[in-house]
Backbone as numpy.savetxt, mean C-alpha at the origin, in Angstrom:
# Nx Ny Nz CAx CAy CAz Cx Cy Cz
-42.41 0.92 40.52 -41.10 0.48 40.93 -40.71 -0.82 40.20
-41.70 -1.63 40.01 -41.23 -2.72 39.32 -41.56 -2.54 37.81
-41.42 -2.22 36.88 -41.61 -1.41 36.02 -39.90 -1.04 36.20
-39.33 -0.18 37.01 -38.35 0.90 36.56 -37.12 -0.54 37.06
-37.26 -1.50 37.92 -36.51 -2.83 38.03 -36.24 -3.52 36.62
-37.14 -3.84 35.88 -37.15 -4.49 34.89 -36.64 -3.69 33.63
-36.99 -3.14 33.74 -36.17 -2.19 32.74 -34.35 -1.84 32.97
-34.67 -1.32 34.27 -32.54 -1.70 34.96 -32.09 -3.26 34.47
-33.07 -3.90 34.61 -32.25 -5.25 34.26 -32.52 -5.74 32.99
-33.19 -5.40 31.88 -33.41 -5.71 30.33 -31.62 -4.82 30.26
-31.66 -3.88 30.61 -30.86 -2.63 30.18 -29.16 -3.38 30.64
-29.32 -4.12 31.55 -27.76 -4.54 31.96 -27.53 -5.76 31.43
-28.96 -6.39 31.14 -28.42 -7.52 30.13 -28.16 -7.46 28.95
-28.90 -6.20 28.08 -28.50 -5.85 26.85 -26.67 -5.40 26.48
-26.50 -4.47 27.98 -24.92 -4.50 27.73 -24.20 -5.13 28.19
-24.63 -6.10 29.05 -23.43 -7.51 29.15 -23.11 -8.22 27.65
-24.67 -8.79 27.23 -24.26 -9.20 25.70 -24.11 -8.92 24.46
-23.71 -7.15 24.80 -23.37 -6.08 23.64 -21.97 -6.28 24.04
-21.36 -6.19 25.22 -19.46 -6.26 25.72 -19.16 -7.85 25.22
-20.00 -8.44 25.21 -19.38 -10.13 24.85 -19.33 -10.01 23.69
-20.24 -9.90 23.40 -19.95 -9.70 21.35 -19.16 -8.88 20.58
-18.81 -7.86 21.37 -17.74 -6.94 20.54 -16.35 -7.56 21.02
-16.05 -8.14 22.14 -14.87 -8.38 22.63 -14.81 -9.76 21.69
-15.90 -10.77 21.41 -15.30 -11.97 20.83 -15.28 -11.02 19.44
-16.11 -10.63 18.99 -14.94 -9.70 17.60 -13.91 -9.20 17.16
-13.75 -8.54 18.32 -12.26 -8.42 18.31 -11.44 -9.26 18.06
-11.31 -10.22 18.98 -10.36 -11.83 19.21 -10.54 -11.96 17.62
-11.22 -11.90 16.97 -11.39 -12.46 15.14 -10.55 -11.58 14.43
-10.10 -10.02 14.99 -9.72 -9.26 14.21 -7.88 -9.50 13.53
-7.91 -9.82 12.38 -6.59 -9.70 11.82 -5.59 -8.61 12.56
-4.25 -8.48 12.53 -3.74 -7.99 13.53 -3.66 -6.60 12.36
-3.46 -5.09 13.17 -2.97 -4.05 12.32 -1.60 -3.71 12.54
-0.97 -3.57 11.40 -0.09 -3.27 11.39 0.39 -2.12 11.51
1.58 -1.27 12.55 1.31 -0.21 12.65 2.73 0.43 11.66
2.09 2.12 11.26 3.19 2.38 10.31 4.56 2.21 10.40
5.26 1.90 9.44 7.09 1.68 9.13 7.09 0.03 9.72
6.53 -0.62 10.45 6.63 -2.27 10.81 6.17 -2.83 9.67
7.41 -4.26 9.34 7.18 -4.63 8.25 6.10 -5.79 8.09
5.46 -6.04 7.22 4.41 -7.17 7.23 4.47 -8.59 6.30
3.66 -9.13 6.06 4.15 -10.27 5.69 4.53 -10.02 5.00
5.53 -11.07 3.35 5.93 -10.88 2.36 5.86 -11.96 1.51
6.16 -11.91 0.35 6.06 -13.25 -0.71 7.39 -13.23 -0.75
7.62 -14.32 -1.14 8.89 -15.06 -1.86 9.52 -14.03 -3.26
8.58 -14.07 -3.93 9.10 -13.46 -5.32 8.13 -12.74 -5.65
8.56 -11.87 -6.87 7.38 -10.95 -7.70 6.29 -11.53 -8.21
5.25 -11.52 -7.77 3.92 -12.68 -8.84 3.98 -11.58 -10.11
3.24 -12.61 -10.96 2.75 -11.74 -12.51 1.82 -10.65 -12.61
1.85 -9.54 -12.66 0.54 -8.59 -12.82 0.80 -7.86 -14.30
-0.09 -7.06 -14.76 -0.11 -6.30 -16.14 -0.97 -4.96 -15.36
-0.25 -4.28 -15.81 -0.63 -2.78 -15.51 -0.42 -1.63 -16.70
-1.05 -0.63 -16.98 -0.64 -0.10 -17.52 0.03 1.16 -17.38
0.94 1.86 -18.00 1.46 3.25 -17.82 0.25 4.37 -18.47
0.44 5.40 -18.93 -0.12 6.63 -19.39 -0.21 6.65 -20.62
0.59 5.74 -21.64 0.74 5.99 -22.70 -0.27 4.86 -22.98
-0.95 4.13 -22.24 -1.38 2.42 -22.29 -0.60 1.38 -23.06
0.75 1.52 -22.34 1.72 0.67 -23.00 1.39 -0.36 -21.65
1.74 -1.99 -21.59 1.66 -2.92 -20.48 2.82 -2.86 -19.79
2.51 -2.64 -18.81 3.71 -3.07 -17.72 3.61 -4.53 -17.29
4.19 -4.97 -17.33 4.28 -6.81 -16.25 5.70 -6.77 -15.60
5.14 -8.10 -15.03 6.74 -8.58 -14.44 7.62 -8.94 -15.16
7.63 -9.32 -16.53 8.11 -9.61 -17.83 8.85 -8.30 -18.43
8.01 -7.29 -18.62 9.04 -6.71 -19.34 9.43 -5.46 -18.55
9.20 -5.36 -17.19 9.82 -4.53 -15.97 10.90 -4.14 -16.07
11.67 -3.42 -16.62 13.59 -3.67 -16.58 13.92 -2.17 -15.38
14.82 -3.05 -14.36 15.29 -2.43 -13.62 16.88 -3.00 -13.22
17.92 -2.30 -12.56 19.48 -2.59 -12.44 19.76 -3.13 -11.35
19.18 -2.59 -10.20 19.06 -2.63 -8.69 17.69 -3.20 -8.10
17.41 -2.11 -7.91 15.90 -2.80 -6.55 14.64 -2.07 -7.68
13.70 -2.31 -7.04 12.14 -1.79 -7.60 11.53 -1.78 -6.08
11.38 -0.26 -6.21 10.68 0.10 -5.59 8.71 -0.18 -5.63
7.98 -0.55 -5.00 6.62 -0.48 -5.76 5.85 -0.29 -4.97
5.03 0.79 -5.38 4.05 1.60 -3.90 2.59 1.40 -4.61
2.21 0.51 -3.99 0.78 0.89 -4.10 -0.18 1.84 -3.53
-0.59 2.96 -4.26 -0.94 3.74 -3.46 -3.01 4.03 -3.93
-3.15 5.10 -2.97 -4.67 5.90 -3.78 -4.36 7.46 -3.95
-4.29 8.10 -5.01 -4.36 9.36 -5.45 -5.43 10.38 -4.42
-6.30 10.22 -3.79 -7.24 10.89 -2.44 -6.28 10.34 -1.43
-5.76 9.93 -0.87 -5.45 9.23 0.15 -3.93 10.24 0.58
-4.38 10.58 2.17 -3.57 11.57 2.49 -2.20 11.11 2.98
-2.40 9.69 3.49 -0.58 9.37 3.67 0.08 8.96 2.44
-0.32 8.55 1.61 0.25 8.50 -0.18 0.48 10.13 -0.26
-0.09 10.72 0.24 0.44 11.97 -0.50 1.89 12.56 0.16
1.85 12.01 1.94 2.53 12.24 2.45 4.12 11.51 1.77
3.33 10.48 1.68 5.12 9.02 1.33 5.32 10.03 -0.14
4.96 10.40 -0.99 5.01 11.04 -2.10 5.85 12.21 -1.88
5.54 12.78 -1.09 6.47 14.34 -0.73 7.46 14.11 0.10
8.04 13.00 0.67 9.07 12.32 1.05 9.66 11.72 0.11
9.32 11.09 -0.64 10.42 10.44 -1.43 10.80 11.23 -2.94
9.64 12.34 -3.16 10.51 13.03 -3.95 11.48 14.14 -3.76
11.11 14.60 -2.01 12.45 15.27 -1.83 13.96 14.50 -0.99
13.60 13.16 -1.47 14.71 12.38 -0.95 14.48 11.60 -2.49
14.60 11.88 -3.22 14.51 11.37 -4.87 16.34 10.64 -4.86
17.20 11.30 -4.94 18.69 10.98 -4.83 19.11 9.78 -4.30
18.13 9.63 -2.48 18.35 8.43 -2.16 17.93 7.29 -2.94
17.19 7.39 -4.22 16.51 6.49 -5.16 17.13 6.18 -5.67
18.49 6.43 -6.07 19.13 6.07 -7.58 19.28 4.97 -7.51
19.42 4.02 -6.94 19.58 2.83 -7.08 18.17 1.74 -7.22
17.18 2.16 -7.02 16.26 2.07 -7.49 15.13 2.65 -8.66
14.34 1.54 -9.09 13.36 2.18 -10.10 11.94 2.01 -9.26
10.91 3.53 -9.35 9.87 3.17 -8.28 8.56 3.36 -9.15
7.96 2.38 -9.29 6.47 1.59 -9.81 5.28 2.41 -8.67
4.94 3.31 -9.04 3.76 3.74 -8.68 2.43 3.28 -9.35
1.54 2.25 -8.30 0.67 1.97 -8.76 -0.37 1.84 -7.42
-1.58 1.74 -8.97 -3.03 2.50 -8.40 -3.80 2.01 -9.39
-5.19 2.16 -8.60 -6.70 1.38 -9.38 -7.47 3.02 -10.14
-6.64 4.16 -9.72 -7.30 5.36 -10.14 -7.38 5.54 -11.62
-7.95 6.95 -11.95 -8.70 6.96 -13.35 -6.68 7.44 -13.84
-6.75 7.80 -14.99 -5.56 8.54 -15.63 -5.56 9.70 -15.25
-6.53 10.28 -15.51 -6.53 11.88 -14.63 -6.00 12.48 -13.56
-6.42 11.59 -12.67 -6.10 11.43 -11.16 -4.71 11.26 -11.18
-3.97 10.12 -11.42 -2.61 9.34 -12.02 -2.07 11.01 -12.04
-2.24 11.68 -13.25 -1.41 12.32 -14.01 -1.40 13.25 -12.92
-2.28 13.86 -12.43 -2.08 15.22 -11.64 -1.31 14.79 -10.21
-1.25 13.28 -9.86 -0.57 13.33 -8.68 0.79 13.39 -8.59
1.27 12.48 -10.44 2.29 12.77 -10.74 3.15 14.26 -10.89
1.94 14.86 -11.14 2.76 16.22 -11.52 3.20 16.99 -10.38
2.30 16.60 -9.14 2.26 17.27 -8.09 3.42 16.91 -7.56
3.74 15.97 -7.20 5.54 15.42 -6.93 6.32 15.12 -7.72
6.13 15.52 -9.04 7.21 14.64 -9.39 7.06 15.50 -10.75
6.89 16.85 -10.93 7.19 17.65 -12.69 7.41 17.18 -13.38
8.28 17.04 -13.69 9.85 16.71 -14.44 10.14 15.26 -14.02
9.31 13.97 -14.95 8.89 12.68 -14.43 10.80 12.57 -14.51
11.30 11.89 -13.30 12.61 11.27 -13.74 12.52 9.54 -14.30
14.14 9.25 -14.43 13.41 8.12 -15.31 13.57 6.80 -14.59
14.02 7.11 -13.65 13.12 5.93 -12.94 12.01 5.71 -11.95
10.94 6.64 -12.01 10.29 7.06 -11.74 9.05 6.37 -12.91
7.85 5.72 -12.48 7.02 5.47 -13.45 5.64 5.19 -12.48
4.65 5.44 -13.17 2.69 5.57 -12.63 2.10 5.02 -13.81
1.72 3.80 -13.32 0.85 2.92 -13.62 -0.49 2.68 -13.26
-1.08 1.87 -14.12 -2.67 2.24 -14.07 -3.20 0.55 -13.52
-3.73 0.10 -12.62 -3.79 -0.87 -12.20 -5.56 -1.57 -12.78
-5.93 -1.15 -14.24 -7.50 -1.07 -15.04 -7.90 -1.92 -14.21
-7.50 -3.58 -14.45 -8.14 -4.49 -14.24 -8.24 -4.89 -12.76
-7.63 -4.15 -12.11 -7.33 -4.54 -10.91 -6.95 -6.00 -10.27
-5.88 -6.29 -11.18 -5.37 -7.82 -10.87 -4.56 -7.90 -9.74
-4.36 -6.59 -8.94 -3.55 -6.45 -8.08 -3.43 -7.38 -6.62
-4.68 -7.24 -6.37 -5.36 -8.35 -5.29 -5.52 -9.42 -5.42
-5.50 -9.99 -6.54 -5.26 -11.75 -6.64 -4.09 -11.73 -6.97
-3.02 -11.28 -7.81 -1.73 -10.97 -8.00 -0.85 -11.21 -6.82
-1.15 -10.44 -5.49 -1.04 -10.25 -4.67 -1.33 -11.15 -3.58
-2.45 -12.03 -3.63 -2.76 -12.33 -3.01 -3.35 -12.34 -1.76
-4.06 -10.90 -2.34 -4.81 -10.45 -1.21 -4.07 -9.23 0.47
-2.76 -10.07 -0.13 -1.62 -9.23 0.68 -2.02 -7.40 0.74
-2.34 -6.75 -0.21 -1.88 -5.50 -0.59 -3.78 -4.93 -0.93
-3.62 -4.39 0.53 -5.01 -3.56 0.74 -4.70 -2.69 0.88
-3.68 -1.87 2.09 -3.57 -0.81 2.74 -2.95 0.35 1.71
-3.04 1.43 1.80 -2.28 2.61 1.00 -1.74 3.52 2.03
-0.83 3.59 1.39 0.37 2.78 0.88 0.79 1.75 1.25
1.06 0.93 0.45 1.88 -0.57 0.72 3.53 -0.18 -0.39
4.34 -0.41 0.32 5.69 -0.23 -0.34 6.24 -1.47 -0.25
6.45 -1.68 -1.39 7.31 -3.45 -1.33 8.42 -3.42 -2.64
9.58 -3.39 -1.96 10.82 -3.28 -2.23 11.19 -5.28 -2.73
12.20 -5.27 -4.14 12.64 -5.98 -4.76 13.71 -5.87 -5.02
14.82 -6.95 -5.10 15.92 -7.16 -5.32 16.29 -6.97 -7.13
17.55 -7.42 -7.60 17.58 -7.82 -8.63 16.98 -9.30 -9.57
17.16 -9.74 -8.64 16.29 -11.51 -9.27 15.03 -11.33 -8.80
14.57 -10.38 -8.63 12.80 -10.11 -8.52 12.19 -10.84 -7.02
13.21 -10.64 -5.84 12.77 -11.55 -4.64 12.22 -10.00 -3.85
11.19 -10.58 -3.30 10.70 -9.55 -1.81 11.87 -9.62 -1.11
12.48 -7.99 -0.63 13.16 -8.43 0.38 12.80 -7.35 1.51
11.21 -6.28 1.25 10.86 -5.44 2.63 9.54 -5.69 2.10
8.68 -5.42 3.30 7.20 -4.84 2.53 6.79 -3.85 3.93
6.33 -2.87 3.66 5.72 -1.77 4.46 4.79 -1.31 4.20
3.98 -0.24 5.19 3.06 0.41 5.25 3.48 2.08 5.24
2.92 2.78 5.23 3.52 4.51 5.00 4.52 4.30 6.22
5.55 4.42 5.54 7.08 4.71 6.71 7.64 5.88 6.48
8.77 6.11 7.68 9.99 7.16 6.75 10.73 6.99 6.07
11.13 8.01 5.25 11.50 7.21 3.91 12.70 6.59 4.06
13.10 7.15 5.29 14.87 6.68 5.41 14.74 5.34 5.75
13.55 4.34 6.15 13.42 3.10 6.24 13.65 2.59 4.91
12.85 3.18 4.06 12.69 2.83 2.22 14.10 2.89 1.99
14.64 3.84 1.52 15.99 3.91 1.12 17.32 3.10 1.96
16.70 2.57 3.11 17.60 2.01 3.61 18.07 0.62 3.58
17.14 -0.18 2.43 17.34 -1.44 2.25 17.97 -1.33 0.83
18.43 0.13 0.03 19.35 -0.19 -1.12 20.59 -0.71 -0.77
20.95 -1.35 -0.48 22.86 -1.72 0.46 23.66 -1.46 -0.96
């Protein structure tokens, strides 16, 4: 009997200070953001270099767009990128006023077939970039983990949304 006591009570102290420790973990946890709510944002476009397919450089330098820039960071495996992908190319029209920067740390391979999968017949403002060096995260500032991250730009290159996989009618709804 004392034997099966001591053991009841090793056993209730082990999960008293298994519930304290996960609950003060929690309290540490960064908040999640849940999909279409917008999250923090920068001021302006930082500098990154990326490349397209052809391995021509993309930057913030020689970016040319009329309206907004669209820019999704996405992962080519990743099943809500595939989802925001088959939304916004059958709401492609609501784009025209934007140009949308698809970018990713994936191989070219990957790149090309996801492109093809939404998007045939690349339109031209439509572009998939190759993120080699992955400058994206210091670029960024660490901001831009999640996939998809959609972060919408003005004409003078200012943040003016940043999201997580939304509907697209959120996306298209900050072209005014």
């Amino acid at each position: 009997m004392k034997n099966l006591l001591y053991f009841v009570g090793c056993l209730l102290i082990s999960l008293v200070t298994f519930a304290q420790n996960e609950t003060s973990s929690l309290q540490n946890t960064p908040p999640i953001y849940t999909k279409g709510i917008d999250i923090p944002q920068m001021d302006e476009m930082p500098n990154f270099k990326f490349y397209d397919l052809a391995g021509n450089v993309v930057s913030k330098q020689t970016l040319q767009y009329n309206n907004y820039l669209t820019f999704i960071f996405y992962d080519t495996d990743c099943s809500h990128c595939h989802k925001q992908a088959e939304q916004i190319a059958a709401n492609l029209k609501k784009f025209k006023k934007s140009q949308i920067l698809w970018v990713t740390i994936g191989e070219d391979v990957q790149i090309k077939a996801f492109q093809e999968k939404y998007f045939a017949k690349l339109p031209a403002n439509v572009l998939f970039v190759n993120d080699r060096d992955m400058n994206i995260f210091e670029a960024y500032n660490g901001t831009v983990t999640e996939t998809p991250t959609i972060i919408i730009y003005n004409k003078a290159k200012q943040e003016i949304a940043r999201m997580y996989e939304t509907p697209v009618e959120k996306i298209y709804s900050q072209f005014k």
